[in-house]
PDB file of N, CA, C and O in Angstrom:
ATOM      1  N   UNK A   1      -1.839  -1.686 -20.392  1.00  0.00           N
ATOM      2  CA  UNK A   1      -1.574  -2.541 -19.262  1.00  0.00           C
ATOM      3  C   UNK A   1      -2.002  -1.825 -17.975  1.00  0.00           C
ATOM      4  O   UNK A   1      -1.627  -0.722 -17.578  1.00  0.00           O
ATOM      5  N   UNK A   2      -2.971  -2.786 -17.335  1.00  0.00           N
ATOM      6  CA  UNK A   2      -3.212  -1.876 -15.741  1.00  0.00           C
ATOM      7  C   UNK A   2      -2.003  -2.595 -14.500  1.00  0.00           C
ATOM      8  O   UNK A   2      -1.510  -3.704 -14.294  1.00  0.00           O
ATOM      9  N   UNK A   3      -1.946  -1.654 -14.081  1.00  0.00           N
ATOM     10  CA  UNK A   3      -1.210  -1.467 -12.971  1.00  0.00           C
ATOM     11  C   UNK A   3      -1.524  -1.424 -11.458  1.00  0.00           C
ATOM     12  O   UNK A   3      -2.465  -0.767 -11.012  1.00  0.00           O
ATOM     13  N   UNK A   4      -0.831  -2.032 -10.825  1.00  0.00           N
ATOM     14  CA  UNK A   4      -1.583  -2.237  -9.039  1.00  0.00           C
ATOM     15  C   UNK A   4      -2.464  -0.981  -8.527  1.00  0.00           C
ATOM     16  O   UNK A   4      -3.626  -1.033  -8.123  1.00  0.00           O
ATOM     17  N   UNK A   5      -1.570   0.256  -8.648  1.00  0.00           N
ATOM     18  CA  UNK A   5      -1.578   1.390  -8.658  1.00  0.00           C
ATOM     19  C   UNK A   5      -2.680   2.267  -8.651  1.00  0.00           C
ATOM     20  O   UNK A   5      -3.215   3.121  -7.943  1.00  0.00           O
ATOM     21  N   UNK A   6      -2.849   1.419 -10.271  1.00  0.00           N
ATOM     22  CA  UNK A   6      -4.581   2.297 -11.201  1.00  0.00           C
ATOM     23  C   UNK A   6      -5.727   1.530 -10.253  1.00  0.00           C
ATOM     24  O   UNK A   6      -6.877   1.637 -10.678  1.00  0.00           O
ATOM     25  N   UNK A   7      -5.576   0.888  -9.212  1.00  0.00           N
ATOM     26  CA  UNK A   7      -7.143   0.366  -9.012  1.00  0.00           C
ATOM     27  C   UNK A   7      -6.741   1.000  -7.364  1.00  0.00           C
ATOM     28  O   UNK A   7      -7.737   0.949  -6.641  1.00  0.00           O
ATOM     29  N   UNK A   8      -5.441   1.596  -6.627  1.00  0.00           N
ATOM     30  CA  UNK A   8      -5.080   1.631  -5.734  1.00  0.00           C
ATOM     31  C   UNK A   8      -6.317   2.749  -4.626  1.00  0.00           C
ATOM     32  O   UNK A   8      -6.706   2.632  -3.464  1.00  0.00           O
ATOM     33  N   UNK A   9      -6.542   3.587  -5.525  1.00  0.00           N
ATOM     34  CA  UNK A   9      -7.327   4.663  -4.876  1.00  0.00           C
ATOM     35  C   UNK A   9      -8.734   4.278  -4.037  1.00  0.00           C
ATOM     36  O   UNK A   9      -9.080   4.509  -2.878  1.00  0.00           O
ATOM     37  N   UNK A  10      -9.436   3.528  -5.252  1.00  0.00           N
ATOM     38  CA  UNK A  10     -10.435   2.447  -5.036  1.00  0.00           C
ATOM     39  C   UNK A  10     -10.651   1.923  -3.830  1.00  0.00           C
ATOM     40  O   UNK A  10     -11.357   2.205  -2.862  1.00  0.00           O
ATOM     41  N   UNK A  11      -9.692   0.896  -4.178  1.00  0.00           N
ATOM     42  CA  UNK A  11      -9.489  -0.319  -3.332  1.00  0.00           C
ATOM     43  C   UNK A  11      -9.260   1.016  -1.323  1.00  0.00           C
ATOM     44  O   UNK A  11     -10.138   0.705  -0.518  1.00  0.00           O
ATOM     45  N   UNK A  12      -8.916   1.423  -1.133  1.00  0.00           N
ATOM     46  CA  UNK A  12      -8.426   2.466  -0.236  1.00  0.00           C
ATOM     47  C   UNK A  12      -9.741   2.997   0.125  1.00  0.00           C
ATOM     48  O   UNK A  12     -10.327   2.636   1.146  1.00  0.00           O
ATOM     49  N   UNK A  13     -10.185   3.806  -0.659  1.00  0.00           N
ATOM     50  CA  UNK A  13     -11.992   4.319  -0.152  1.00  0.00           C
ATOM     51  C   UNK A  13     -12.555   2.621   0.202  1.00  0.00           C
ATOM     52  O   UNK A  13     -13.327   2.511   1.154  1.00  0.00           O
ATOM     53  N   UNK A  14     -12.223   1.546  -0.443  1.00  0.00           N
ATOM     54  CA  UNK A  14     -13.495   0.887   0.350  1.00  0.00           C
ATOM     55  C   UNK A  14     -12.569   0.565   2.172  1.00  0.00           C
ATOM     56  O   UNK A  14     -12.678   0.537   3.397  1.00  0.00           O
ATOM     57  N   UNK A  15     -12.113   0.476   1.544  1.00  0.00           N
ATOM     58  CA  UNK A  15     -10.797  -0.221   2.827  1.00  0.00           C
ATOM     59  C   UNK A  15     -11.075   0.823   4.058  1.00  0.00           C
ATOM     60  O   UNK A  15     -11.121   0.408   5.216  1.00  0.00           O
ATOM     61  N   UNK A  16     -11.284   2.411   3.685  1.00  0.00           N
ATOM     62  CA  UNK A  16     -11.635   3.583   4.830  1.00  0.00           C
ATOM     63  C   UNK A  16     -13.312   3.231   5.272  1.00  0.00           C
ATOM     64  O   UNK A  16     -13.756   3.083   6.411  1.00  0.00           O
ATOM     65  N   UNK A  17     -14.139   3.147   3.804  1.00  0.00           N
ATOM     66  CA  UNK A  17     -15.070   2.596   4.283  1.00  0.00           C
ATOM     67  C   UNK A  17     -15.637   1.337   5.233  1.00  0.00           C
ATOM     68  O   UNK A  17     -16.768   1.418   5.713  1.00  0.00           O
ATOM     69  N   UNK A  18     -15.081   0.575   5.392  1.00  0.00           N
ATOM     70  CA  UNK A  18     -15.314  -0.836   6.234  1.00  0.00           C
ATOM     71  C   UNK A  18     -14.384  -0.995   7.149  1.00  0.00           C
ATOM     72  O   UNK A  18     -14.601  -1.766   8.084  1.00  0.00           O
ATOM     73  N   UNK A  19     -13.632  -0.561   7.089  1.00  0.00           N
ATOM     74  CA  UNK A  19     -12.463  -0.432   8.248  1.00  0.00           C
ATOM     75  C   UNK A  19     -11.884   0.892   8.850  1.00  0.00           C
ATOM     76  O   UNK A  19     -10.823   1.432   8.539  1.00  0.00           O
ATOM     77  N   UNK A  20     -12.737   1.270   9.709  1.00  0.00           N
ATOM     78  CA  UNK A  20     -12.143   2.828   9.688  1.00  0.00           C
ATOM     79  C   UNK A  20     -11.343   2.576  11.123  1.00  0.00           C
ATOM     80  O   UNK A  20     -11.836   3.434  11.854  1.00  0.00           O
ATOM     81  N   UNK A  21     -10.310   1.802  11.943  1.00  0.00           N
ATOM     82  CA  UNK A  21      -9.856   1.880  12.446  1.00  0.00           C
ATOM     83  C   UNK A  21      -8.161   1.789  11.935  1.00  0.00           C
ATOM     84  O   UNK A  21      -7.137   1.888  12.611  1.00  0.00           O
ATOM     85  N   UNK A  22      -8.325   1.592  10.662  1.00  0.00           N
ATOM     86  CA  UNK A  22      -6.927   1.548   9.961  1.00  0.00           C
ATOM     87  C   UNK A  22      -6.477   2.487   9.888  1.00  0.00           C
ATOM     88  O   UNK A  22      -7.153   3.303   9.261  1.00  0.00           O
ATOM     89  N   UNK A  23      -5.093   3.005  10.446  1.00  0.00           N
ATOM     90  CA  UNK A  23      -4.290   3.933   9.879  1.00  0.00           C
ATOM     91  C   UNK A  23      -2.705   3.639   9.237  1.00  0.00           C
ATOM     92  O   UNK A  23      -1.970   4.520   8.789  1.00  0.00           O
ATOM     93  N   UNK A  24      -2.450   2.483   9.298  1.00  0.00           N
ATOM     94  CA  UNK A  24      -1.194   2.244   8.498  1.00  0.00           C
ATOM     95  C   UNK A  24      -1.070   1.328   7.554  1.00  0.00           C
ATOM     96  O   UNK A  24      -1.103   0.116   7.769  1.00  0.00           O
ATOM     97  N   UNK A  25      -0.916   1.881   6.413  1.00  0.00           N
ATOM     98  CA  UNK A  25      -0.612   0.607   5.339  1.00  0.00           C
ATOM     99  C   UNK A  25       0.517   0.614   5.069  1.00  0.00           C
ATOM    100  O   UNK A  25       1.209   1.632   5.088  1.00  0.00           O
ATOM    101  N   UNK A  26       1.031  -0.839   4.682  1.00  0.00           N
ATOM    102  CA  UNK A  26       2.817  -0.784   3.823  1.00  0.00           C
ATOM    103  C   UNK A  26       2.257  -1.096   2.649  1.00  0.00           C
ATOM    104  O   UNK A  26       1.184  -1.672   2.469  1.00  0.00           O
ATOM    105  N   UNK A  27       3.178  -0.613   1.689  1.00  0.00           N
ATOM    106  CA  UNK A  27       3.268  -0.910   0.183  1.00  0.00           C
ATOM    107  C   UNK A  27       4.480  -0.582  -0.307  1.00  0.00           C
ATOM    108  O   UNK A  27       5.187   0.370   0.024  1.00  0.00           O
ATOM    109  N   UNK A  28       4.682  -1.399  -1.093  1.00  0.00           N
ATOM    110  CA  UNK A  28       5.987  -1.439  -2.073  1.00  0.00           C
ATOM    111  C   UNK A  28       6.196   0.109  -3.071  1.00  0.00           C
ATOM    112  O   UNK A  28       5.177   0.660  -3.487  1.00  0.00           O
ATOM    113  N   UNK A  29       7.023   0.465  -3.256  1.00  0.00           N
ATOM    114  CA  UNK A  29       7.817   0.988  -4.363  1.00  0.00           C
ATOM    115  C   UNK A  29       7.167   1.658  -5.089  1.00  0.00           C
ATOM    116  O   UNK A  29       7.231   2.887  -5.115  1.00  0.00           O
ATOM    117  N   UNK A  30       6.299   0.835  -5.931  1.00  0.00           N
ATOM    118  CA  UNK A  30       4.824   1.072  -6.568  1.00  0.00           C
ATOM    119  C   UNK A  30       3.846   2.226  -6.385  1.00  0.00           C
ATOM    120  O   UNK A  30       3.196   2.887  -7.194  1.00  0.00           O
ATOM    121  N   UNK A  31       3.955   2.252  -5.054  1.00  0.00           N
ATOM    122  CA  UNK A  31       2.643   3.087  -4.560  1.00  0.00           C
ATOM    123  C   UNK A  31       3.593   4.313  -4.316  1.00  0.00           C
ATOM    124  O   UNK A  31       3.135   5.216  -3.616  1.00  0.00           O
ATOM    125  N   UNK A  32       4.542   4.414  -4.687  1.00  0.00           N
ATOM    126  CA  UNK A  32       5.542   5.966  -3.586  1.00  0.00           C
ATOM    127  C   UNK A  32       4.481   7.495  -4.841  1.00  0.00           C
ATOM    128  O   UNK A  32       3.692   7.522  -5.784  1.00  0.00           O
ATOM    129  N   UNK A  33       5.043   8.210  -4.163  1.00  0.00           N
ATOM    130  CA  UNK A  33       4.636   9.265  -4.973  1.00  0.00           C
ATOM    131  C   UNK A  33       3.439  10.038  -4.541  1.00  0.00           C
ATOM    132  O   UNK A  33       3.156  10.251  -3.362  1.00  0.00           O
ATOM    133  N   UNK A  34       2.683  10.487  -5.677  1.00  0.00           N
ATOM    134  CA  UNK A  34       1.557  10.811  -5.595  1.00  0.00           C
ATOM    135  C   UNK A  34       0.106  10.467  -4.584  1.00  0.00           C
ATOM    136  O   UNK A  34      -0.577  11.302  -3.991  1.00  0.00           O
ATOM    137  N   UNK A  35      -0.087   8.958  -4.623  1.00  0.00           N
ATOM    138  CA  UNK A  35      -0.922   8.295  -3.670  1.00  0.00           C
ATOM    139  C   UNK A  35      -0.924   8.916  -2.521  1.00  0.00           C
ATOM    140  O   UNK A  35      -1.807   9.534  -1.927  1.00  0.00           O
ATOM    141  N   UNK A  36       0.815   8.539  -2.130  1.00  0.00           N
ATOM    142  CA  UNK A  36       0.783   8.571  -0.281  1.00  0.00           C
ATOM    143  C   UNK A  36       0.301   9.775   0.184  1.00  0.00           C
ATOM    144  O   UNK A  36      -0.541   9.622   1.069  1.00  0.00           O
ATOM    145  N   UNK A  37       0.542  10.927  -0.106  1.00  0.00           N
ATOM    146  CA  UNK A  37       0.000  12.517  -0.330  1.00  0.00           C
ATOM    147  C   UNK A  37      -1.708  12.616  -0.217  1.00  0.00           C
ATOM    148  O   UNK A  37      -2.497  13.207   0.521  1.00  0.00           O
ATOM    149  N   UNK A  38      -1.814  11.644  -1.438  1.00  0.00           N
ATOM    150  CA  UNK A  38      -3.777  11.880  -1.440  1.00  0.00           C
ATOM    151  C   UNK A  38      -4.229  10.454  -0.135  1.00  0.00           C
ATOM    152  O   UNK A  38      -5.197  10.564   0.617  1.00  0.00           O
ATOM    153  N   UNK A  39      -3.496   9.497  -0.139  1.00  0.00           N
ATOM    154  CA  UNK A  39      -3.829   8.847   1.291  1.00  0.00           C
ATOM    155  C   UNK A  39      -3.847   9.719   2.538  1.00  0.00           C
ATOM    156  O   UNK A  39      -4.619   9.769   3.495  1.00  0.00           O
ATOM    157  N   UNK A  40      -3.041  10.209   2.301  1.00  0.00           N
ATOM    158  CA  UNK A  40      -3.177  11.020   4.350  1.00  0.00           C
ATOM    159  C   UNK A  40      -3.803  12.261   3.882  1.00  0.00           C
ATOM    160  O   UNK A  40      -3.744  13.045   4.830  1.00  0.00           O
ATOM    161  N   UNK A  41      -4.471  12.915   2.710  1.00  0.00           N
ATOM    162  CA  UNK A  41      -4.890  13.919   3.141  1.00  0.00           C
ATOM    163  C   UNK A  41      -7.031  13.772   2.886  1.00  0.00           C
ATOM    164  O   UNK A  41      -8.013  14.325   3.382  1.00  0.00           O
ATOM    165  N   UNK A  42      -6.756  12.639   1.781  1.00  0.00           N
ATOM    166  CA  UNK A  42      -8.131  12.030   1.662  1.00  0.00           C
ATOM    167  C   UNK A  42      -8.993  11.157   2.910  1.00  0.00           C
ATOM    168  O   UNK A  42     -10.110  11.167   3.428  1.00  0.00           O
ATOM    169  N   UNK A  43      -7.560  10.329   3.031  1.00  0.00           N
ATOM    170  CA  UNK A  43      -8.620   9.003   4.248  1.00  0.00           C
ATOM    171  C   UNK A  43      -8.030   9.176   5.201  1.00  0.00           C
ATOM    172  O   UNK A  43      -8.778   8.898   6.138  1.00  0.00           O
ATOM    173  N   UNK A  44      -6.816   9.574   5.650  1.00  0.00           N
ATOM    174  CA  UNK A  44      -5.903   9.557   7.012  1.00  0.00           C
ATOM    175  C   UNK A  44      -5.347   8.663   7.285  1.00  0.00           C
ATOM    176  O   UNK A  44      -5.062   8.332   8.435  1.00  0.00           O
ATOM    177  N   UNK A  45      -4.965   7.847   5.875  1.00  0.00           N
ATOM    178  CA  UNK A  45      -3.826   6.740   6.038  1.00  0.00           C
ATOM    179  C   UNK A  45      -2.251   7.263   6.075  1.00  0.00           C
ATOM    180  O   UNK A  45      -1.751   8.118   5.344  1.00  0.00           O
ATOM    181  N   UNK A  46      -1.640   6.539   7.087  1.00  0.00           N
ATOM    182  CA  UNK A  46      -0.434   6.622   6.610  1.00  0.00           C
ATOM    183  C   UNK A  46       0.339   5.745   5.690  1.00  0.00           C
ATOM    184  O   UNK A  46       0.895   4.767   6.191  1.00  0.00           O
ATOM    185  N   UNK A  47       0.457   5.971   4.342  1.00  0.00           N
ATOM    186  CA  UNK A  47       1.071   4.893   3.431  1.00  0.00           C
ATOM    187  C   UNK A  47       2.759   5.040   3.616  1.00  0.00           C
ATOM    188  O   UNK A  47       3.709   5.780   3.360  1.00  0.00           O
ATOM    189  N   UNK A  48       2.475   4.062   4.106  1.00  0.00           N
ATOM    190  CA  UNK A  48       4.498   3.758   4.224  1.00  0.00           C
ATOM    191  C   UNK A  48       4.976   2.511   3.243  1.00  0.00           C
ATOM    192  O   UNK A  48       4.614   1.335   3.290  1.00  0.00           O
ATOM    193  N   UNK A  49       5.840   3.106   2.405  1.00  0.00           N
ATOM    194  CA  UNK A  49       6.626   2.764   1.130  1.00  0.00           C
ATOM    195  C   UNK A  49       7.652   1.802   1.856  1.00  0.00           C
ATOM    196  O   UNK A  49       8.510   2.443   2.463  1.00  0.00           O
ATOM    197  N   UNK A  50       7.768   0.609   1.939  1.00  0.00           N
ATOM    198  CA  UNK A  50       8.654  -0.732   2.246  1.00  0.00           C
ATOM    199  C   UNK A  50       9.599  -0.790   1.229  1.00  0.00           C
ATOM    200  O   UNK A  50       9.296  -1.165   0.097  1.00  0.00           O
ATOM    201  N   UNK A  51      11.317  -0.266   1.712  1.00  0.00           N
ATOM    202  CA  UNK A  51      11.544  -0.239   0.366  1.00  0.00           C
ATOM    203  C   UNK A  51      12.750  -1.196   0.437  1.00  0.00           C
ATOM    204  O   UNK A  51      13.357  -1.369   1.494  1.00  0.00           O
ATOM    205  N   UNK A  52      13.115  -1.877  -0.830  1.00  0.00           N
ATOM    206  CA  UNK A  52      14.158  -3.008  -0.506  1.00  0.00           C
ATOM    207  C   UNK A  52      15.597  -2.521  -0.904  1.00  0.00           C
ATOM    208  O   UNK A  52      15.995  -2.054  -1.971  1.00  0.00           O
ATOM    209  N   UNK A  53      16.342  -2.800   0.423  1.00  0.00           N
ATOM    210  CA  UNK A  53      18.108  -2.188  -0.445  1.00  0.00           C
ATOM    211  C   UNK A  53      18.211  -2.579  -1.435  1.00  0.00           C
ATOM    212  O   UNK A  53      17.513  -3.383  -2.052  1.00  0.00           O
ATOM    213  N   UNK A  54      19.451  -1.843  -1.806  1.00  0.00           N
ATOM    214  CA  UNK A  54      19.709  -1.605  -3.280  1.00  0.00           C
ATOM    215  C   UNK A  54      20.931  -2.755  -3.620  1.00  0.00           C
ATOM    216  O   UNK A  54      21.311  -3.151  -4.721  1.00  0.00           O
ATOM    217  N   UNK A  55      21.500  -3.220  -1.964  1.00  0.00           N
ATOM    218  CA  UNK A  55      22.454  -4.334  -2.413  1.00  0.00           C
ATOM    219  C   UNK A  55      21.998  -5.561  -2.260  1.00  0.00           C
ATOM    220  O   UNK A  55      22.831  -6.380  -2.647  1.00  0.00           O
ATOM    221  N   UNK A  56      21.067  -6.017  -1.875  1.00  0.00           N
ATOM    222  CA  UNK A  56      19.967  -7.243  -1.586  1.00  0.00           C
ATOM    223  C   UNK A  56      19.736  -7.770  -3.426  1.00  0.00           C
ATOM    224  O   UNK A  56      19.439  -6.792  -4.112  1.00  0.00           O
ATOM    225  N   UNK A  57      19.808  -8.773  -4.039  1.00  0.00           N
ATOM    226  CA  UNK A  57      19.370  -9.417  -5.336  1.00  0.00           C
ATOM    227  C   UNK A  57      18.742 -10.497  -4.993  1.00  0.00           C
ATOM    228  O   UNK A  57      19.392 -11.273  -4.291  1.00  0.00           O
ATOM    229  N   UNK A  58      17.628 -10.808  -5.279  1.00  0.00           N
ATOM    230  CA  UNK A  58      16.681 -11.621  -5.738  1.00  0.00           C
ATOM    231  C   UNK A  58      15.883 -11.976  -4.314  1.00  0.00           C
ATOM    232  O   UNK A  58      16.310 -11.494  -3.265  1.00  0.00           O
ATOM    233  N   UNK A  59      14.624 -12.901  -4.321  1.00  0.00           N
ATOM    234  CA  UNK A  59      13.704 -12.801  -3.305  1.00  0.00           C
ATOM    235  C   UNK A  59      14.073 -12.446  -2.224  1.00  0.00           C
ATOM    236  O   UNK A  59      14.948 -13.208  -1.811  1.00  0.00           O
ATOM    237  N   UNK A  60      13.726 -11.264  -1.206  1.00  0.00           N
ATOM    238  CA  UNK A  60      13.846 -11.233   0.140  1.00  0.00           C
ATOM    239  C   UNK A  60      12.851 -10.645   0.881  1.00  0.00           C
ATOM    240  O   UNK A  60      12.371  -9.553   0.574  1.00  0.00           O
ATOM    241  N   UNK A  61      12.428 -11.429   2.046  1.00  0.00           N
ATOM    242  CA  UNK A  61      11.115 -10.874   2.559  1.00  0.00           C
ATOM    243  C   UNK A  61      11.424  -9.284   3.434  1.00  0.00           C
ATOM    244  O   UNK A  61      12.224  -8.896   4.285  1.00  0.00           O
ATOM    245  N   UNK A  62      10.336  -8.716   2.692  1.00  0.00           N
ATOM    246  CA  UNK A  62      11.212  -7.381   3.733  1.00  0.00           C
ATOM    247  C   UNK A  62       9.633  -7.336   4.740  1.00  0.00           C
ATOM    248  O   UNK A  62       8.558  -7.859   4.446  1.00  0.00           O
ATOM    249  N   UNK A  63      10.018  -6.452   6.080  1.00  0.00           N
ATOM    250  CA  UNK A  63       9.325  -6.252   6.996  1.00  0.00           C
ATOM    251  C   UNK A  63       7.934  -5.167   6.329  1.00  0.00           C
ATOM    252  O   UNK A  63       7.812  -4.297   5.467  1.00  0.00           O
ATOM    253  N   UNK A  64       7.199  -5.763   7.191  1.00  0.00           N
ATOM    254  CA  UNK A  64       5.820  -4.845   7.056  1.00  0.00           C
ATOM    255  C   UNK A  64       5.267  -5.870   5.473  1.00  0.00           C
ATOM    256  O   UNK A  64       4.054  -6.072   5.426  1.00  0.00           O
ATOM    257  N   UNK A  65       5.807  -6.243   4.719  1.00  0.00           N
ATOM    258  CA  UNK A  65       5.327  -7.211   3.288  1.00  0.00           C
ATOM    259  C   UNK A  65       5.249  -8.437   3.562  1.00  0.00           C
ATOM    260  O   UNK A  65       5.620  -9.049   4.563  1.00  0.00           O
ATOM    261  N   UNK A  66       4.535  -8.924   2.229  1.00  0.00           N
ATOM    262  CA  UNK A  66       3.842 -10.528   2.208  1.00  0.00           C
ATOM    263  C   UNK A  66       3.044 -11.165   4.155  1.00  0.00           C
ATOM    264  O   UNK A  66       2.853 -12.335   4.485  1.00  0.00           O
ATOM    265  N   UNK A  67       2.852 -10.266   4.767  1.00  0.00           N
ATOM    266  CA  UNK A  67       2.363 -10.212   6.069  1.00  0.00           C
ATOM    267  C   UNK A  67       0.753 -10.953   5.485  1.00  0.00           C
ATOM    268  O   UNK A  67       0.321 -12.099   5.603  1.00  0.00           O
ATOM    269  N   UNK A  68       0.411 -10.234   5.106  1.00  0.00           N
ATOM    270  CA  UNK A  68      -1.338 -10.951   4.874  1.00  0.00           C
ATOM    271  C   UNK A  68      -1.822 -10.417   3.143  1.00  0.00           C
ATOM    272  O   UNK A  68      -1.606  -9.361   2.548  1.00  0.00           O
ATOM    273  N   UNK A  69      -2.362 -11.356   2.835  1.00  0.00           N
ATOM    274  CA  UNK A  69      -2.947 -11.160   1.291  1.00  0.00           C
ATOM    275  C   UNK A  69      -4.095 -11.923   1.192  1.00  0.00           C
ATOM    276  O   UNK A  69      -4.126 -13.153   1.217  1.00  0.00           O
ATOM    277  N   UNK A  70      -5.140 -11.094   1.068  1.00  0.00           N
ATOM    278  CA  UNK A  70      -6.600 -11.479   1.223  1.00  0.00           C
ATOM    279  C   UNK A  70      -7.669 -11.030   0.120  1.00  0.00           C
ATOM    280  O   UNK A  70      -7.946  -9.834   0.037  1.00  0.00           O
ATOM    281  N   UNK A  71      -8.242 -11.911  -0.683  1.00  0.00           N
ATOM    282  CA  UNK A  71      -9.614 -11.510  -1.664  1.00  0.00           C
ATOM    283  C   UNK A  71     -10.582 -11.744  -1.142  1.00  0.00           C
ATOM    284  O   UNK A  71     -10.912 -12.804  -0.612  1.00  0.00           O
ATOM    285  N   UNK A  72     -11.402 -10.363  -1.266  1.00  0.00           N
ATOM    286  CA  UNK A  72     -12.522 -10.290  -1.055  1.00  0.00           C
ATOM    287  C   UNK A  72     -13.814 -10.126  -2.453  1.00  0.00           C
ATOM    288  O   UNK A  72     -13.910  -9.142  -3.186  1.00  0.00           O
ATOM    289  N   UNK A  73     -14.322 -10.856  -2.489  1.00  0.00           N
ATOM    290  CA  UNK A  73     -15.312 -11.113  -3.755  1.00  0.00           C
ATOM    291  C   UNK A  73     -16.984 -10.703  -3.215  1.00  0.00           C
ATOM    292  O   UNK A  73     -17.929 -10.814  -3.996  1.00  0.00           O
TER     293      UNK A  73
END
């Protein structure tokens, strides 16, 4: 099974490539770890982890998410 994650690095080099005025991304939960480390020291993103309380259950929009979702083909 692939994961958001496994294509995350990718997707990021093109994103530095065509947009090099970006420096902040949000991402969920998903992305914590390892990435955010090789984001700011590879492209000079800051990846900031949006994370949802722990007493919140079921849909809630949190800040910095579902903001814009766009395919590019």
């Amino acid at each position: 099974m692939t994961r958001d994650r496994d294509g995350a690095r990718p997707v990021l080099e093109r994103l530095r490539d065509w947009h090099e005025g970006v420096t902040l991304i949000w991402a969920d939960g998903g992305y914590a770890g390892k990435l955010v480390t090789w984001a700011k020291e590879k492209l000079q993103f800051t990846l900031e982890i949006v994370k949802r309380s722990d007493d919140v259950s079921g849909f809630v929009v949190l800040p910095g998410r579902w903001m814009v979702e766009r395919v590019h083909e």
